[in-house]
C-alpha positions as CSV (number, residue, x, y, z in Angstrom):
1,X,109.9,-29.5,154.4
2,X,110.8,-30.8,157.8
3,X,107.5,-32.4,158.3
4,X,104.4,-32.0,160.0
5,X,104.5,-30.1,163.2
6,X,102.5,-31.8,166.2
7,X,100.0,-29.9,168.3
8,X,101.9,-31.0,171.6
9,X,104.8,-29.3,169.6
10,X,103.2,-26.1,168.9
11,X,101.9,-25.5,171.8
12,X,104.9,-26.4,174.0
13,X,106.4,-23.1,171.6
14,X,103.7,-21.1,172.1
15,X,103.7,-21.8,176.0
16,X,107.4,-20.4,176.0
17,X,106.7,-17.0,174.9
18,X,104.1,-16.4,177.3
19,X,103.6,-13.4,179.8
20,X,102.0,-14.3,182.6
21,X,101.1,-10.5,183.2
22,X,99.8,-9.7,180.1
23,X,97.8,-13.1,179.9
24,X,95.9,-12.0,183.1
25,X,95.6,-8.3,181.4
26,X,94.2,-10.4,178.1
27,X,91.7,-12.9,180.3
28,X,90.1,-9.6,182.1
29,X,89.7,-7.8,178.8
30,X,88.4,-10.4,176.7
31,X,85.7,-12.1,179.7
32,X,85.6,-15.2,178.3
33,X,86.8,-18.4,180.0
34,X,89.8,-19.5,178.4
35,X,93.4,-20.0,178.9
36,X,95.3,-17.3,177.7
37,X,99.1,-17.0,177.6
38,X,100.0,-13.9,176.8
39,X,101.6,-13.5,173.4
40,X,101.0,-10.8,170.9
41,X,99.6,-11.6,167.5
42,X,103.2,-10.7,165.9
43,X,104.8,-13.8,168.1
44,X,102.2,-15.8,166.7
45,X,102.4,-14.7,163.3
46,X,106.1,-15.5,163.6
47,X,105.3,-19.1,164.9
48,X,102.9,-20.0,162.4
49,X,105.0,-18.6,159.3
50,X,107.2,-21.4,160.1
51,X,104.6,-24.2,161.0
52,X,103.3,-22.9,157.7
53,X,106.3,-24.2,155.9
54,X,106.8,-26.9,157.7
55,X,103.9,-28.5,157.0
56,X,102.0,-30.2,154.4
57,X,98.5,-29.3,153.8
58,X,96.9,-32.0,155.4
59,X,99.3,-31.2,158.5
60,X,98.5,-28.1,158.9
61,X,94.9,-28.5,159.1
62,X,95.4,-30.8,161.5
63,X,97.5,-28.4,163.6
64,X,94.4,-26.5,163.2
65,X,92.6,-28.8,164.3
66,X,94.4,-29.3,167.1
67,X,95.2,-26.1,168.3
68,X,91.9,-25.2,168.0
69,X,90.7,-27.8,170.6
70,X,92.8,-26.8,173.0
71,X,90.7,-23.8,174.2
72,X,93.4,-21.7,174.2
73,X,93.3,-18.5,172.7
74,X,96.2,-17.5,171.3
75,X,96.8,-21.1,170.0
76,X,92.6,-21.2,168.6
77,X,94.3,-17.4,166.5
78,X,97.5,-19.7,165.3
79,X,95.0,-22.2,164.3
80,X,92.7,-19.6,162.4
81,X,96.1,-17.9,160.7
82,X,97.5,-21.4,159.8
83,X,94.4,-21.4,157.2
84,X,94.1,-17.9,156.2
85,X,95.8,-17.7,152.6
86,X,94.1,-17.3,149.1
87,X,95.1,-20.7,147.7
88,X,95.4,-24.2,149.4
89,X,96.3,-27.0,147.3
90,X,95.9,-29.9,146.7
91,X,92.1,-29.7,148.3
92,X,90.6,-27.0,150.5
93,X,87.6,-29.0,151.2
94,X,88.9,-30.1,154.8
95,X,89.8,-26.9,155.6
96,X,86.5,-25.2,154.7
97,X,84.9,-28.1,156.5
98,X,87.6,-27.6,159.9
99,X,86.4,-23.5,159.5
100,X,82.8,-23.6,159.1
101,X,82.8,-26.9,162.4
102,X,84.0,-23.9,164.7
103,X,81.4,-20.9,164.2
104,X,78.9,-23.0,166.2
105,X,81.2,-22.7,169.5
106,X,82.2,-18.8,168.6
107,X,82.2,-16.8,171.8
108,X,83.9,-13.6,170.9
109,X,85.0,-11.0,167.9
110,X,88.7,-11.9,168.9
111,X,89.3,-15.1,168.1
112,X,86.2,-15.8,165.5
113,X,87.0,-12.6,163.5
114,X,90.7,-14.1,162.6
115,X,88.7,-17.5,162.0
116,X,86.2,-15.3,159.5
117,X,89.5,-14.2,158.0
118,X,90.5,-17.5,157.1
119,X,86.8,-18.6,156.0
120,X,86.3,-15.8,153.7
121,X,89.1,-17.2,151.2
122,X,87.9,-20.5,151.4
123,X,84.1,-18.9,150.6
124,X,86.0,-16.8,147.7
125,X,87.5,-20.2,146.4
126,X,84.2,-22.0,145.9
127,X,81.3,-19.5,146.7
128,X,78.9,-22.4,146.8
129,X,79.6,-22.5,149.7
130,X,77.5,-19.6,150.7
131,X,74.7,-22.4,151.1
132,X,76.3,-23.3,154.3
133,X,77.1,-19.5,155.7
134,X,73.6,-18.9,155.0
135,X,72.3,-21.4,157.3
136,X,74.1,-18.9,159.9
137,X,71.8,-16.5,160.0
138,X,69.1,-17.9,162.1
139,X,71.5,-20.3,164.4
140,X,70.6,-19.6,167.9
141,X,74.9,-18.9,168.7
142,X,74.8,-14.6,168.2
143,X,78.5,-15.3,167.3
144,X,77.6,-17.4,164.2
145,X,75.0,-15.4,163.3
146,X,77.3,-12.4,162.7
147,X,80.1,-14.7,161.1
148,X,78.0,-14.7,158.2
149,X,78.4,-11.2,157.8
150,X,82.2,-11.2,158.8
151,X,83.0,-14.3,156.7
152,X,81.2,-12.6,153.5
153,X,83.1,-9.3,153.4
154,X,85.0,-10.0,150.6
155,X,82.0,-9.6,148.5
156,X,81.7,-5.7,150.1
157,X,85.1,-5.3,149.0
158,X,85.0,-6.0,145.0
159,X,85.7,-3.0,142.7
160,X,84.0,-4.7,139.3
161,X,82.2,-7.6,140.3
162,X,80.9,-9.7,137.7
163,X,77.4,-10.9,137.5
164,X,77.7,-14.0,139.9
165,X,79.4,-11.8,142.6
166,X,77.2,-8.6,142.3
167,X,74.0,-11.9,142.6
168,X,75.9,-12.9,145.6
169,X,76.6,-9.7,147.2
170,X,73.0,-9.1,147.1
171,X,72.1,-12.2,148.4
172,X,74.0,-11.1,151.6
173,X,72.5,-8.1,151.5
174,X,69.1,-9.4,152.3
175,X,70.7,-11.5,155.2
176,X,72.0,-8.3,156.5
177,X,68.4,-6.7,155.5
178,X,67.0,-9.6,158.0
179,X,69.1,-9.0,160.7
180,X,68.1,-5.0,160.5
181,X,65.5,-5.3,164.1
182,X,68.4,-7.7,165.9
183,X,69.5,-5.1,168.0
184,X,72.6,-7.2,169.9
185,X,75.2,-4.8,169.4
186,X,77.7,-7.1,167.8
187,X,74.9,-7.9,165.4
188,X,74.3,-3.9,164.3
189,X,78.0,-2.9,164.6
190,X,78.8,-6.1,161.5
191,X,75.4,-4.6,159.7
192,X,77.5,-1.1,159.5
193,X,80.9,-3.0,159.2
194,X,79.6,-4.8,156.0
195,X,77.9,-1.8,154.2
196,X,80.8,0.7,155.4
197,X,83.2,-1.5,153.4
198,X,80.5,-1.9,150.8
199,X,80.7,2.0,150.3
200,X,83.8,2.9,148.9
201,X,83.1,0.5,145.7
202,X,79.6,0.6,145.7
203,X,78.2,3.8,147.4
204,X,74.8,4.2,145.9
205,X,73.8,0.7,146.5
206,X,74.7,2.2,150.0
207,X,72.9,4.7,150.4
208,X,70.0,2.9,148.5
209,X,70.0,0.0,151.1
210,X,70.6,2.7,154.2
211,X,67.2,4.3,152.3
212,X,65.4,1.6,152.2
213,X,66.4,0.0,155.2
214,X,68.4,2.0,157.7
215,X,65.4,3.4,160.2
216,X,65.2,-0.2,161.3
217,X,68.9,-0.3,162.3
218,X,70.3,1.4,165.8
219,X,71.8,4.5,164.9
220,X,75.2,4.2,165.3
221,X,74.7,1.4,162.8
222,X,73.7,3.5,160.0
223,X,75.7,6.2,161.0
224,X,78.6,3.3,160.4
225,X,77.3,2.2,157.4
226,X,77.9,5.7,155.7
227,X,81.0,7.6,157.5
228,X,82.9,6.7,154.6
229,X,80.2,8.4,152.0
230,X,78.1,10.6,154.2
231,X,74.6,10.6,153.3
């Protein structure tokens, strides 16, 4: 290793790469009030595969950390993608911890959906951890409130759980059953998200949830929920 990479560092590379052009394109599209720089996610992807070896594992959550704070975006997706892998060793603790500190300031699918990406391994490495996603679903921060469902989709995704996962993808079911009359559109579009993935391993607990459930959901939600099935 060549050692831990500072956050001055990192975003002092990121910086260099930047399109003022497309950064103005990016800040119009996305609306929220950010710096943005202008790099594509493969120009980050190639920056953080490096950082990634570089590092050690308590300096790369604190790049995380770091870049994060900065406010801007493409370095708060390098911070999100420098903790998205399966395994983290010695101790993923901090990171879970670094993760789940950001969903309360979530502002927008682009940035917290790579940050859900990097949560839902940590969830799959200690799904005790659910206790904490849980407490999601009635924060006041829409954003967070659909993290749970975006950080959780793992469990939609198993071919042959086993008992503890099929308990815990029905315990997320009944979060998505009580977000069923939020009608934010974010909200619906993860409801359909979670049960379309949800469909092509399990597609009569599906179409038994849409049953029991779906006329409380917007349309195009339950529409979403089965376009993989049909029902």
């Amino acid at each position: 290793m060549s050692g831990d990479v500072t956050p001055d560092a990192a975003l002092e590379a990121l910086a260099a790469l930047g399109d003022p052009a497309r950064a103005g394109e990016m800040a119009r599209y996305h609306k929220i009030d950010r710096s943005y720089l202008g790099l594509g996610n493969p120009q980050v992807d190639d920056l953080v595969r490096d950082w990634r070896a570089a590092c050690s594992v308590e300096g790369r959550v604190a790049l995380a950390a770091g870049l994060w704070e900065s406010n801007i975006h493409e370095a708060m997706i390098a911070a999100s993608k420098l903790l998205t892998q399966a395994r983290i060793r010695p101790d993923d603790t901090p990171a879970w911890e670094l993760i789940a500190s950001w969903v309360d300031g979530f502002e927008g699918w682009a940035v917290a959906d790579h940050a859900c990406s990097a949560g839902g391994r940590r969830l799959v490495a200690d799904p005790a951890r659910l206790d904490t996603v849980e407490g999601w679903t009635s924060h006041p921060n829409m954003w967070a409130r659909r993290a749970a469902l975006v950080m959780t989709l793992p469990w939609a995704r198993l071919n042959h759980p086993k008992p503890h996962e099929t308990e815990a993808r029905l315990r997320i079911l009944g979060w998505a059953e009580g977000y069923a009359e939020d009608h934010d559109w974010f909200i619906q579009k993860s409801i359909g998200w979670w049960l379309r993935e949800l469909s092509k391993h399990a597609p009569e607990l599906t179409r038994d949830w849409i049953a029991e459930h779906g006329a409380r959901l917007k349309p195009f939600a339950a529409r979403e929920a089965l376009r993989k099935i049909g029902g």
